[in-house]
mmCIF file as gemmi writes it, N, C-alpha and C atoms, coordinates in Angstrom:
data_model
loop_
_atom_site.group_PDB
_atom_site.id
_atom_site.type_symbol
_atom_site.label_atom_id
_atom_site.label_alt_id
_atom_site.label_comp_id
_atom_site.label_asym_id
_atom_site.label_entity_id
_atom_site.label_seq_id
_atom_site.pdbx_PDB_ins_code
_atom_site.Cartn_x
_atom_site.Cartn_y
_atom_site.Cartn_z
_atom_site.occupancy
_atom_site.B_iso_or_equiv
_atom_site.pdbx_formal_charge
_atom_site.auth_seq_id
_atom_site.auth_asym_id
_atom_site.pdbx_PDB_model_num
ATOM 1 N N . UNK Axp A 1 ? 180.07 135.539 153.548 1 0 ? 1 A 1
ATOM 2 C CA . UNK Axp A 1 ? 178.778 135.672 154.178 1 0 ? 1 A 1
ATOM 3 C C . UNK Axp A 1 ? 178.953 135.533 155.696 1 0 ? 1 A 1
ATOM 4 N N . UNK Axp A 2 ? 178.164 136.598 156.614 1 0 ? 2 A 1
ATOM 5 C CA . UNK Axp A 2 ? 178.544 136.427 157.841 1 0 ? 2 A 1
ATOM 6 C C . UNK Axp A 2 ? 177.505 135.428 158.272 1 0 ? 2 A 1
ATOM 7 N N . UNK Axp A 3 ? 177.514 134.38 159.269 1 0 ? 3 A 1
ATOM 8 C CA . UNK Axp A 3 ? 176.908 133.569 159.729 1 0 ? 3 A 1
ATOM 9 C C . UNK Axp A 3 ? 175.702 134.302 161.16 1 0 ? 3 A 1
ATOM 10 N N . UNK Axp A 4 ? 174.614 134.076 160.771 1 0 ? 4 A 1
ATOM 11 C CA . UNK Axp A 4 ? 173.817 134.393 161.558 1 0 ? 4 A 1
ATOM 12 C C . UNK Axp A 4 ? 173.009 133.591 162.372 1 0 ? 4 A 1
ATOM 13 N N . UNK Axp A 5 ? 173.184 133.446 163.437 1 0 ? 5 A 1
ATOM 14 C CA . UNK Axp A 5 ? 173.078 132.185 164.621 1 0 ? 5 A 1
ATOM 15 C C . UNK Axp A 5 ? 171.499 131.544 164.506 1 0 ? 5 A 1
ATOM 16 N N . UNK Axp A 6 ? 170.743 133.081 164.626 1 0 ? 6 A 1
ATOM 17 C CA . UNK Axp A 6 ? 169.299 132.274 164.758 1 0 ? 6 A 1
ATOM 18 C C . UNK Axp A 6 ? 168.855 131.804 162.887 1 0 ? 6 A 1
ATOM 19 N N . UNK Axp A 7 ? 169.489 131.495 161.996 1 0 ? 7 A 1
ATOM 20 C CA . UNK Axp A 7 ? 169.319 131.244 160.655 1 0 ? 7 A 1
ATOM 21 C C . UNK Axp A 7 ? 169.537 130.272 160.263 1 0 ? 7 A 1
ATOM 22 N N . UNK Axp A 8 ? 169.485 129.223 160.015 1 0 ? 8 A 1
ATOM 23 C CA . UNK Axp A 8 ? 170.049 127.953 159.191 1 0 ? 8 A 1
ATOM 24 C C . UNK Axp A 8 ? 170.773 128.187 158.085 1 0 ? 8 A 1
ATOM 25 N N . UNK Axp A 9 ? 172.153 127.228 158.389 1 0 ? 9 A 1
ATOM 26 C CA . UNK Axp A 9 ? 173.131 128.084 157.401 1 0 ? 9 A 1
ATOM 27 C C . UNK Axp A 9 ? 172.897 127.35 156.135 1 0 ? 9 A 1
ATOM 28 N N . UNK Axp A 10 ? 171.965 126.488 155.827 1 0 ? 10 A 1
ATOM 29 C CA . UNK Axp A 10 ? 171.471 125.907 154.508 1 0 ? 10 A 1
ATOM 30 C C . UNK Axp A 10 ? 170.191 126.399 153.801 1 0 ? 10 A 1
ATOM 31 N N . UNK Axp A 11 ? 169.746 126.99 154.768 1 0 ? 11 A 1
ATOM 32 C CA . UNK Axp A 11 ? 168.37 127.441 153.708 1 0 ? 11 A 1
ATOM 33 C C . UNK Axp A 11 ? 167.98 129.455 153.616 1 0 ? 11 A 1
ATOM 34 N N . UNK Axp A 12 ? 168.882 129.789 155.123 1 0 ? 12 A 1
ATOM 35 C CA . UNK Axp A 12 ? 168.754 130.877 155.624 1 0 ? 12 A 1
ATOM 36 C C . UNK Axp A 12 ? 167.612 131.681 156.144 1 0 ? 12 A 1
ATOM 37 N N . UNK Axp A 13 ? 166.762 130.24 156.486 1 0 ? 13 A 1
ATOM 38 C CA . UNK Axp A 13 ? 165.445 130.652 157.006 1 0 ? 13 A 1
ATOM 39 C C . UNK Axp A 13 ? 165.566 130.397 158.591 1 0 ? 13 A 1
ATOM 40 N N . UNK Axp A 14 ? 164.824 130.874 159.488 1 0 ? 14 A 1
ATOM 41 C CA . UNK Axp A 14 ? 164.807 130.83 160.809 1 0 ? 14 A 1
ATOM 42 C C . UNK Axp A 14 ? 164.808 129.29 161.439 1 0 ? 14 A 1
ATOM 43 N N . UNK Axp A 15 ? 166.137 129.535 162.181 1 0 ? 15 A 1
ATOM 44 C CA . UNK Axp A 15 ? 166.308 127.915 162.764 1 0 ? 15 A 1
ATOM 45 C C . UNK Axp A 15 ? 165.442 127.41 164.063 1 0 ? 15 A 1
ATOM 46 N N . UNK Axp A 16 ? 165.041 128.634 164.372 1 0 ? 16 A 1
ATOM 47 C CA . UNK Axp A 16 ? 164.227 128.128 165.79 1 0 ? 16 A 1
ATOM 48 C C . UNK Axp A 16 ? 165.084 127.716 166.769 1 0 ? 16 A 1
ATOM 49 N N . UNK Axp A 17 ? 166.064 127.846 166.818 1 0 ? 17 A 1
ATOM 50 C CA . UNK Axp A 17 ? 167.224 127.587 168.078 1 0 ? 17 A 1
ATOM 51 C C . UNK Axp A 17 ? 166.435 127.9 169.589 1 0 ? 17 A 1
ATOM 52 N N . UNK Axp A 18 ? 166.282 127.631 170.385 1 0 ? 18 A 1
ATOM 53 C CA . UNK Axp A 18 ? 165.658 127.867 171.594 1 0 ? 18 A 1
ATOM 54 C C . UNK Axp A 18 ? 166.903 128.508 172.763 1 0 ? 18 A 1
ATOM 55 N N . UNK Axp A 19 ? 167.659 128.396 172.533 1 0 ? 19 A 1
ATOM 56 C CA . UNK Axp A 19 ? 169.305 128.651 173.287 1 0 ? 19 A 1
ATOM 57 C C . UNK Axp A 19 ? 169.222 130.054 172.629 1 0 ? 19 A 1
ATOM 58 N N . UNK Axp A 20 ? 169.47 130.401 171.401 1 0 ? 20 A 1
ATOM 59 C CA . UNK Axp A 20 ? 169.295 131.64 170.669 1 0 ? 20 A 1
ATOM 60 C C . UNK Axp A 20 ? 168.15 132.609 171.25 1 0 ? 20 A 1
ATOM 61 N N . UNK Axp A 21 ? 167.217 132.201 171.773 1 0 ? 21 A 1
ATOM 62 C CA . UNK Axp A 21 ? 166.63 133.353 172.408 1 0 ? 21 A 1
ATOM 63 C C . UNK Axp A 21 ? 165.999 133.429 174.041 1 0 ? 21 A 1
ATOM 64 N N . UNK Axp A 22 ? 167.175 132.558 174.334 1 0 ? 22 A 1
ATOM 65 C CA . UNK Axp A 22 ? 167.717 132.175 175.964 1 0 ? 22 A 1
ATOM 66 C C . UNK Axp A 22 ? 167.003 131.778 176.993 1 0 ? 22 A 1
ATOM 67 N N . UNK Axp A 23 ? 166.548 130.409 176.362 1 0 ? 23 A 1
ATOM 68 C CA . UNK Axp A 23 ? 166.45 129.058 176.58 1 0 ? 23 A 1
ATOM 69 C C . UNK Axp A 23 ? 167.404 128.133 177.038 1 0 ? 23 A 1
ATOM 70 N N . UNK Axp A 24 ? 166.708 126.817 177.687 1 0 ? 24 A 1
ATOM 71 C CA . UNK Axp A 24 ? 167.689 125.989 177.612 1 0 ? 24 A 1
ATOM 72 C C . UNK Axp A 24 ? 167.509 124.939 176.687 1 0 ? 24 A 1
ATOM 73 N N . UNK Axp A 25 ? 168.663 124.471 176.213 1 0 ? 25 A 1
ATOM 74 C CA . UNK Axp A 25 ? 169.084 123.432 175.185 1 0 ? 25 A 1
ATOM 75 C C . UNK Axp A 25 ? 167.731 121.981 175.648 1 0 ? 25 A 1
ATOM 76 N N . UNK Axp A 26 ? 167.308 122.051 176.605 1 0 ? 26 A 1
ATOM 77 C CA . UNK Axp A 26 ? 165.998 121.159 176.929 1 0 ? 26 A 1
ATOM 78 C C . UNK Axp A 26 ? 165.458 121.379 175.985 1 0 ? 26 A 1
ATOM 79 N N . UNK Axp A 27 ? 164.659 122.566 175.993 1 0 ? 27 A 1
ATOM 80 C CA . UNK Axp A 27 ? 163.506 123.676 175.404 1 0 ? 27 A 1
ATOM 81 C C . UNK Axp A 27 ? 163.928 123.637 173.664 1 0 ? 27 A 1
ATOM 82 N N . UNK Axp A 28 ? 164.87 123.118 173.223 1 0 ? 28 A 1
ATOM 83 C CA . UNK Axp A 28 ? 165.115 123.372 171.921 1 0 ? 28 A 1
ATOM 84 C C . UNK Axp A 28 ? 164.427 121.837 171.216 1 0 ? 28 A 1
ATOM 85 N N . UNK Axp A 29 ? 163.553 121.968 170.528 1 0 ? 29 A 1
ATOM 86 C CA . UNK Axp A 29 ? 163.063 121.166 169.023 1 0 ? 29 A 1
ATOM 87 C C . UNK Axp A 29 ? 163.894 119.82 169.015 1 0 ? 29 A 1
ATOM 88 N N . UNK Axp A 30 ? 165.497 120.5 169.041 1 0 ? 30 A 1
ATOM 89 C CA . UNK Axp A 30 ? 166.608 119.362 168.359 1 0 ? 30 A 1
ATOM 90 C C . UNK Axp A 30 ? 167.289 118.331 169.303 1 0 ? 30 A 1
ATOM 91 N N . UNK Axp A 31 ? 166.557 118.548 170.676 1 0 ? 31 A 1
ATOM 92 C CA . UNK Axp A 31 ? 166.718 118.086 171.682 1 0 ? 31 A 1
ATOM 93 C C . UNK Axp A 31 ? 166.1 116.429 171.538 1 0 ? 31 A 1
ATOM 94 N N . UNK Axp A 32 ? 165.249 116.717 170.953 1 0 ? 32 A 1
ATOM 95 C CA . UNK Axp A 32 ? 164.527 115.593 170.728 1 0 ? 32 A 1
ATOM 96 C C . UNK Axp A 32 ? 164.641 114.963 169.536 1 0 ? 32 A 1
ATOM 97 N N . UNK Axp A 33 ? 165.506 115.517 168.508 1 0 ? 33 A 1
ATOM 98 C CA . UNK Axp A 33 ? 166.017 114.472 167.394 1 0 ? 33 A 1
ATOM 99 C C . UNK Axp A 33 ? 167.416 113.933 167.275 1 0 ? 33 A 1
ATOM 100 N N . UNK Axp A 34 ? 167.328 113.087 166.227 1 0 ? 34 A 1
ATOM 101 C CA . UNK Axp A 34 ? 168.681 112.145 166.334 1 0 ? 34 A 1
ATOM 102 C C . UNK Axp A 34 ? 169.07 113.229 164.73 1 0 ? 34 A 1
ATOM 103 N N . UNK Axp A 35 ? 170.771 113.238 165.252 1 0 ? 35 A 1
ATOM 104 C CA . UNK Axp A 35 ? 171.124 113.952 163.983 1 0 ? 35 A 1
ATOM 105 C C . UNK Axp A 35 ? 171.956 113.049 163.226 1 0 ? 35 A 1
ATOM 106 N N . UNK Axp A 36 ? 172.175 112.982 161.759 1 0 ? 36 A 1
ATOM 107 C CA . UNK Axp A 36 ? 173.098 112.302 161.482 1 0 ? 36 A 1
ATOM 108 C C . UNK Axp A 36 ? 174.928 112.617 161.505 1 0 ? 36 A 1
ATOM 109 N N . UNK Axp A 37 ? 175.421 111.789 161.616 1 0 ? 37 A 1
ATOM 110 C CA . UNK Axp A 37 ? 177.092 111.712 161.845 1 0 ? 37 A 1
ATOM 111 C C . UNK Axp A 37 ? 177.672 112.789 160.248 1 0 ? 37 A 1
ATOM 112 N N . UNK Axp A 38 ? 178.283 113.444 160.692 1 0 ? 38 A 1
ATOM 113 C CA . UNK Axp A 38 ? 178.874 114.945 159.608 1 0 ? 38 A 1
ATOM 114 C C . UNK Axp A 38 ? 179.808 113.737 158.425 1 0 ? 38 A 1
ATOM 115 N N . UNK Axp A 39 ? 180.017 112.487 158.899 1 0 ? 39 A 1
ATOM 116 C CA . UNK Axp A 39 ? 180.515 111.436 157.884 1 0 ? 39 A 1
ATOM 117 C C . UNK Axp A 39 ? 179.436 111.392 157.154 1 0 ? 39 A 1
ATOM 118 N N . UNK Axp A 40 ? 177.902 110.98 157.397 1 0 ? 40 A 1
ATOM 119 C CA . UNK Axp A 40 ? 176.882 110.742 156.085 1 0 ? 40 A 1
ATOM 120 C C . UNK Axp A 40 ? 176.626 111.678 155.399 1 0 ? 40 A 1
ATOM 121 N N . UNK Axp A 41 ? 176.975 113.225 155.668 1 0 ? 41 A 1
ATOM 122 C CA . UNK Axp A 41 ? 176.304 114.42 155.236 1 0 ? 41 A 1
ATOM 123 C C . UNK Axp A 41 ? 177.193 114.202 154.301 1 0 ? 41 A 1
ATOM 124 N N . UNK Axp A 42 ? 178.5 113.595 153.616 1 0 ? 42 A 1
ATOM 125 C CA . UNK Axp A 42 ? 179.161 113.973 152.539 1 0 ? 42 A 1
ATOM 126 C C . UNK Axp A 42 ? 178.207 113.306 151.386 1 0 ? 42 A 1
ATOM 127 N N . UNK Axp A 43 ? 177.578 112.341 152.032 1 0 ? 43 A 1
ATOM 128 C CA . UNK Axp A 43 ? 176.736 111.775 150.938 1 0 ? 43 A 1
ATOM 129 C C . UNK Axp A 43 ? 175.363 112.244 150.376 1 0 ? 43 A 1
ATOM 130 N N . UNK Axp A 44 ? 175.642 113.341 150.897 1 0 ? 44 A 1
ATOM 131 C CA . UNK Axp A 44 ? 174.09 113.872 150.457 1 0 ? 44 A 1
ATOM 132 C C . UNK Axp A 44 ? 174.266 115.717 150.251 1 0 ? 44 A 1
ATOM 133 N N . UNK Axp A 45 ? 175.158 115.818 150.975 1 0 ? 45 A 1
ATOM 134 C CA . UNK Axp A 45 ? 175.575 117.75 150.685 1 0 ? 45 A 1
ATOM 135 C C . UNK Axp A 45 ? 176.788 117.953 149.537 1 0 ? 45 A 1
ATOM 136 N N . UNK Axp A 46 ? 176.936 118.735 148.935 1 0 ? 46 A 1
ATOM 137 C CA . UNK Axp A 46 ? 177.697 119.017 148.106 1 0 ? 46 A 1
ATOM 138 C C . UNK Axp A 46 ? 178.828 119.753 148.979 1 0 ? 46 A 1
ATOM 139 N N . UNK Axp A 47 ? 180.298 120.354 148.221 1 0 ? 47 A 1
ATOM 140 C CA . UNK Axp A 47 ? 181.445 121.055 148.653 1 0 ? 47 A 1
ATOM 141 C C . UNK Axp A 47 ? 180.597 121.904 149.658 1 0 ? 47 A 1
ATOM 142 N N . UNK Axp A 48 ? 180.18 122.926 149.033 1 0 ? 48 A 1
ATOM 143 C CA . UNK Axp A 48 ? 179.545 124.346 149.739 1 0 ? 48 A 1
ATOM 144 C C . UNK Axp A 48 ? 178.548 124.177 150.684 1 0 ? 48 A 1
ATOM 145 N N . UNK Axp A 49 ? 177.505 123.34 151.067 1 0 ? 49 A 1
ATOM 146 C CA . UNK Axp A 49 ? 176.608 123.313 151.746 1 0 ? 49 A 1
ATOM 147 C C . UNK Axp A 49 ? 177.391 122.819 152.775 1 0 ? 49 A 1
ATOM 148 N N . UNK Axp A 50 ? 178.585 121.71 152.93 1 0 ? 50 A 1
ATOM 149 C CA . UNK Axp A 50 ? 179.261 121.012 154.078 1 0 ? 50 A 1
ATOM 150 C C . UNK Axp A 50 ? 179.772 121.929 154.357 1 0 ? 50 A 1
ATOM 151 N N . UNK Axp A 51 ? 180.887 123.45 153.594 1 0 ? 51 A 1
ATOM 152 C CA . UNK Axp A 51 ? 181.087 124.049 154.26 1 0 ? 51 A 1
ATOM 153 C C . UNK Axp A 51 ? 180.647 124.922 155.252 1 0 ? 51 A 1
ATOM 154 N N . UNK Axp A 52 ? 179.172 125.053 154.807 1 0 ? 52 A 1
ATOM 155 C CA . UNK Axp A 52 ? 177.973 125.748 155.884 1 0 ? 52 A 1
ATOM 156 C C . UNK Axp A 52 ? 177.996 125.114 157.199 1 0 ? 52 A 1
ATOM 157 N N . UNK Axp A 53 ? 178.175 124.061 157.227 1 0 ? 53 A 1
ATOM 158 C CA . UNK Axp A 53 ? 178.056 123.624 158.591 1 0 ? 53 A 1
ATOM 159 C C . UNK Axp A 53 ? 179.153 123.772 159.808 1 0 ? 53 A 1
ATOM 160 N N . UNK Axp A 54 ? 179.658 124.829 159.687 1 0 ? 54 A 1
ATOM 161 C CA . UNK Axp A 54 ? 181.126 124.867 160.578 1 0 ? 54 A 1
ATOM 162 C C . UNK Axp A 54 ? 180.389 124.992 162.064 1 0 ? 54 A 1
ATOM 163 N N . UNK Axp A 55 ? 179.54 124.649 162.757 1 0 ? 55 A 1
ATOM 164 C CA . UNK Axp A 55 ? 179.537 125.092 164.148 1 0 ? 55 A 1
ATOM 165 C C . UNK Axp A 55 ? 178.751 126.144 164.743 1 0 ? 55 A 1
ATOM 166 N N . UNK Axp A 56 ? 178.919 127.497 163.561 1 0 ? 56 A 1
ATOM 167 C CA . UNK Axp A 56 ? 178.362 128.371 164.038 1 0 ? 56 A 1
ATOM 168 C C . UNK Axp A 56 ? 176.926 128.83 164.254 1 0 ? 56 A 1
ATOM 169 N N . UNK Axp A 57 ? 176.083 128.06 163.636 1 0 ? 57 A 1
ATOM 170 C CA . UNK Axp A 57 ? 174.884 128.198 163.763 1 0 ? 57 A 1
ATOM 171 C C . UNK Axp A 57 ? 174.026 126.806 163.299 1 0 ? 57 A 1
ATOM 172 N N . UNK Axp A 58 ? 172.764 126.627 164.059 1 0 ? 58 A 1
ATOM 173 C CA . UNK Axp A 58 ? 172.424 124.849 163.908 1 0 ? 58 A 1
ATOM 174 C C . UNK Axp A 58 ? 171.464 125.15 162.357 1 0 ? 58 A 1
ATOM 175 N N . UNK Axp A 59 ? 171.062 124.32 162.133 1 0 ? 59 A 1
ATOM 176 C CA . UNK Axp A 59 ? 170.432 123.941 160.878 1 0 ? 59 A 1
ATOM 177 C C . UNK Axp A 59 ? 168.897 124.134 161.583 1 0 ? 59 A 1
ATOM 178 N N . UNK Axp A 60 ? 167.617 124.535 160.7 1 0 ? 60 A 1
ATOM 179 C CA . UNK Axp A 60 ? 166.46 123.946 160.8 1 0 ? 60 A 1
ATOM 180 C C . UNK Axp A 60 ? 165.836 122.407 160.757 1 0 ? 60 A 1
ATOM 181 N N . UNK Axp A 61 ? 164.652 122.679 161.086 1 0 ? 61 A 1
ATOM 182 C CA . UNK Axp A 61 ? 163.788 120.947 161.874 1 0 ? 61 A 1
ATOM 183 C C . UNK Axp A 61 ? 163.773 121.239 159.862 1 0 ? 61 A 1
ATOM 184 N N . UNK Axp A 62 ? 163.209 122.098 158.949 1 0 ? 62 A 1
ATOM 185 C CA . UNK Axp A 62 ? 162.843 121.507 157.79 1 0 ? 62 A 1
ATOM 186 C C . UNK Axp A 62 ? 163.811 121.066 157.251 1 0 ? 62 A 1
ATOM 187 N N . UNK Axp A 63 ? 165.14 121.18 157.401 1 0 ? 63 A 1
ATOM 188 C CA . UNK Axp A 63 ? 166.839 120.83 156.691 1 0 ? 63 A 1
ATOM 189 C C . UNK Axp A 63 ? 166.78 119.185 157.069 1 0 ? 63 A 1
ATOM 190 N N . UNK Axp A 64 ? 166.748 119.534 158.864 1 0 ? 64 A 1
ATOM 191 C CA . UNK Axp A 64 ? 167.144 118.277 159.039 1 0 ? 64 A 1
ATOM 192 C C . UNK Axp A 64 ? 166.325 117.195 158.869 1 0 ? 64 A 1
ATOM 193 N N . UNK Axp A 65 ? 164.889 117.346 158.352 1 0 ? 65 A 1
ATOM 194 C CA . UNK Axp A 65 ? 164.357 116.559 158.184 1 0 ? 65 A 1
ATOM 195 C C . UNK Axp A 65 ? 164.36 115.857 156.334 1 0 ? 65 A 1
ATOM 196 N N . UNK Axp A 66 ? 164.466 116.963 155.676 1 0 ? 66 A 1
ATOM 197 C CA . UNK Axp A 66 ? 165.181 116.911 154.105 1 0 ? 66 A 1
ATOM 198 C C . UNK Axp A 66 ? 166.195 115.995 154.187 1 0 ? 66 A 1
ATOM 199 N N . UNK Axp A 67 ? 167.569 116.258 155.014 1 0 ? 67 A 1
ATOM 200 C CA . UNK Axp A 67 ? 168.777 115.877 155.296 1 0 ? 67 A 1
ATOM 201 C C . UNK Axp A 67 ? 168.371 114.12 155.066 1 0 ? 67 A 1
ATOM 202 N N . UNK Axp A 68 ? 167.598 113.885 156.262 1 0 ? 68 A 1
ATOM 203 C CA . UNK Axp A 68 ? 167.399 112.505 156.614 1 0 ? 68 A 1
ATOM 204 C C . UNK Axp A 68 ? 166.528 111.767 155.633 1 0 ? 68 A 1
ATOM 205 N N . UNK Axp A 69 ? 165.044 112.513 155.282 1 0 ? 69 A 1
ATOM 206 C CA . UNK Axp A 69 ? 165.035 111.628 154.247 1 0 ? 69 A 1
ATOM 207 C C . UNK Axp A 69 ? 166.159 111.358 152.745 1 0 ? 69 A 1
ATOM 208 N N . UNK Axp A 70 ? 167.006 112.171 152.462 1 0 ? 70 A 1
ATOM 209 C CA . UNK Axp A 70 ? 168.136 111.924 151.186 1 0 ? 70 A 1
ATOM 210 C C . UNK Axp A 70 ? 168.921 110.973 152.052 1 0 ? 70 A 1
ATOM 211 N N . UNK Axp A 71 ? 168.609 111.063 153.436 1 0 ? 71 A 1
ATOM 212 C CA . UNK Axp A 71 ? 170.112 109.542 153.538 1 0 ? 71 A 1
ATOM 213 C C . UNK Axp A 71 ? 169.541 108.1 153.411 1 0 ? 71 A 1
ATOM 214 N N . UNK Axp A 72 ? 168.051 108.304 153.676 1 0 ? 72 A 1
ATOM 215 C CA . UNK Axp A 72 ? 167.443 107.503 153.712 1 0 ? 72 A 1
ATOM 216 C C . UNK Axp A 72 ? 167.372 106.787 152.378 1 0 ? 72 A 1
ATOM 217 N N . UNK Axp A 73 ? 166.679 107.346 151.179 1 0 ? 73 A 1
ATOM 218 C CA . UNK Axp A 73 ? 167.016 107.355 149.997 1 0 ? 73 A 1
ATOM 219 C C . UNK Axp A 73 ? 168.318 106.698 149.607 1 0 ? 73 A 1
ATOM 220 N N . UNK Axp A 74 ? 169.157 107.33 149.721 1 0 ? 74 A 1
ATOM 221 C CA . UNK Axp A 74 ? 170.742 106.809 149.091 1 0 ? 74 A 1
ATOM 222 C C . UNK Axp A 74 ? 170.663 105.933 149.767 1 0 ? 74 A 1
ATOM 223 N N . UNK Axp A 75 ? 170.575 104.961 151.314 1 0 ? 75 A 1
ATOM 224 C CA . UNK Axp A 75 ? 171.164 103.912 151.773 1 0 ? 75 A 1
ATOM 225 C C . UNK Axp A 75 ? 169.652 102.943 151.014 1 0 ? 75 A 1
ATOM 226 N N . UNK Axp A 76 ? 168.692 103.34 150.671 1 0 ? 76 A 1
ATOM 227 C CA . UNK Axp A 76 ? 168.003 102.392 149.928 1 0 ? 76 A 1
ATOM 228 C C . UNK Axp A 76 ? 168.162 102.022 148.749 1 0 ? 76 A 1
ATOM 229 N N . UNK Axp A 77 ? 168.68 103.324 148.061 1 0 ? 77 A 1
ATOM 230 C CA . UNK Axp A 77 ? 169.482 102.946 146.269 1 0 ? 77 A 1
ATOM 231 C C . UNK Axp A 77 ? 170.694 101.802 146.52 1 0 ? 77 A 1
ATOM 232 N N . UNK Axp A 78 ? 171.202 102.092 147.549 1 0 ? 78 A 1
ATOM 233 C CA . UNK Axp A 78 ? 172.563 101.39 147.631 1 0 ? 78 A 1
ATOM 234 C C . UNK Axp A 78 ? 172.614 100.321 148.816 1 0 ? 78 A 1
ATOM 235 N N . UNK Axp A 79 ? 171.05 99.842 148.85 1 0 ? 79 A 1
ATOM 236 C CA . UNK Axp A 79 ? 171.179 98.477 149.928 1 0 ? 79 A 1
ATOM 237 C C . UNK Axp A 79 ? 171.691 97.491 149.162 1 0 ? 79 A 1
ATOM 238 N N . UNK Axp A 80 ? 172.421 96.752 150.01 1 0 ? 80 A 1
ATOM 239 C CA . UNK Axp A 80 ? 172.813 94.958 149.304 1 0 ? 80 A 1
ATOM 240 C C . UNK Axp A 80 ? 172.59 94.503 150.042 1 0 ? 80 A 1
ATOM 241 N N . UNK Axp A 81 ? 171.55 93.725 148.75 1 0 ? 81 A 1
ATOM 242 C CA . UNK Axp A 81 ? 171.011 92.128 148.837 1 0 ? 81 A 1
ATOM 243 C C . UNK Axp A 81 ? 172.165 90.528 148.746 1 0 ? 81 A 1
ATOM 244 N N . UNK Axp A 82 ? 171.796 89.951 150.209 1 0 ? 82 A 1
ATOM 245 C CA . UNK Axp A 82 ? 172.736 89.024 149.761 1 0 ? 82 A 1
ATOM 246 C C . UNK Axp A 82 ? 171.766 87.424 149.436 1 0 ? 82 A 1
């Protein structure tokens, strides 16, 4: 599959990139969120979806907001109580 920049390579719906239609990285959505570390995504993406993420194109605000609540989730299944 060829990677298409303005697409989210997880859902293949429009990422809204603001740089993609030549902007500055200010002007972009993701400017203003915190992303998580590509270490937590193993805990929540499978083989194939991590391989989606090589660089070439950013994810959507609806991914990354999916993304975060499942980490959220898992670090609450797996809080310890001491």
């Amino acid at each position: 599959m060829t990677e298409q920049p303005k697409q989210c390579p997880l859902c293949q719906r429009a990422n809204g990139c603001s740089v993609q239609t030549g902007k500055t990285i200010e002007q972009c959505w993701c400017s203003k969120q915190s992303f998580p570390d590509k270490d937590l995504l193993v805990q929540v993406l499978d083989r194939d979806k991590q391989a989606l993420l090589n660089g070439t194109a950013c994810i959507c605000e609806s991914c990354l907001e999916s993304l975060m609540a499942d980490l959220t989730a898992q670090q609450t299944l797996y809080k310890r109580i001491d």
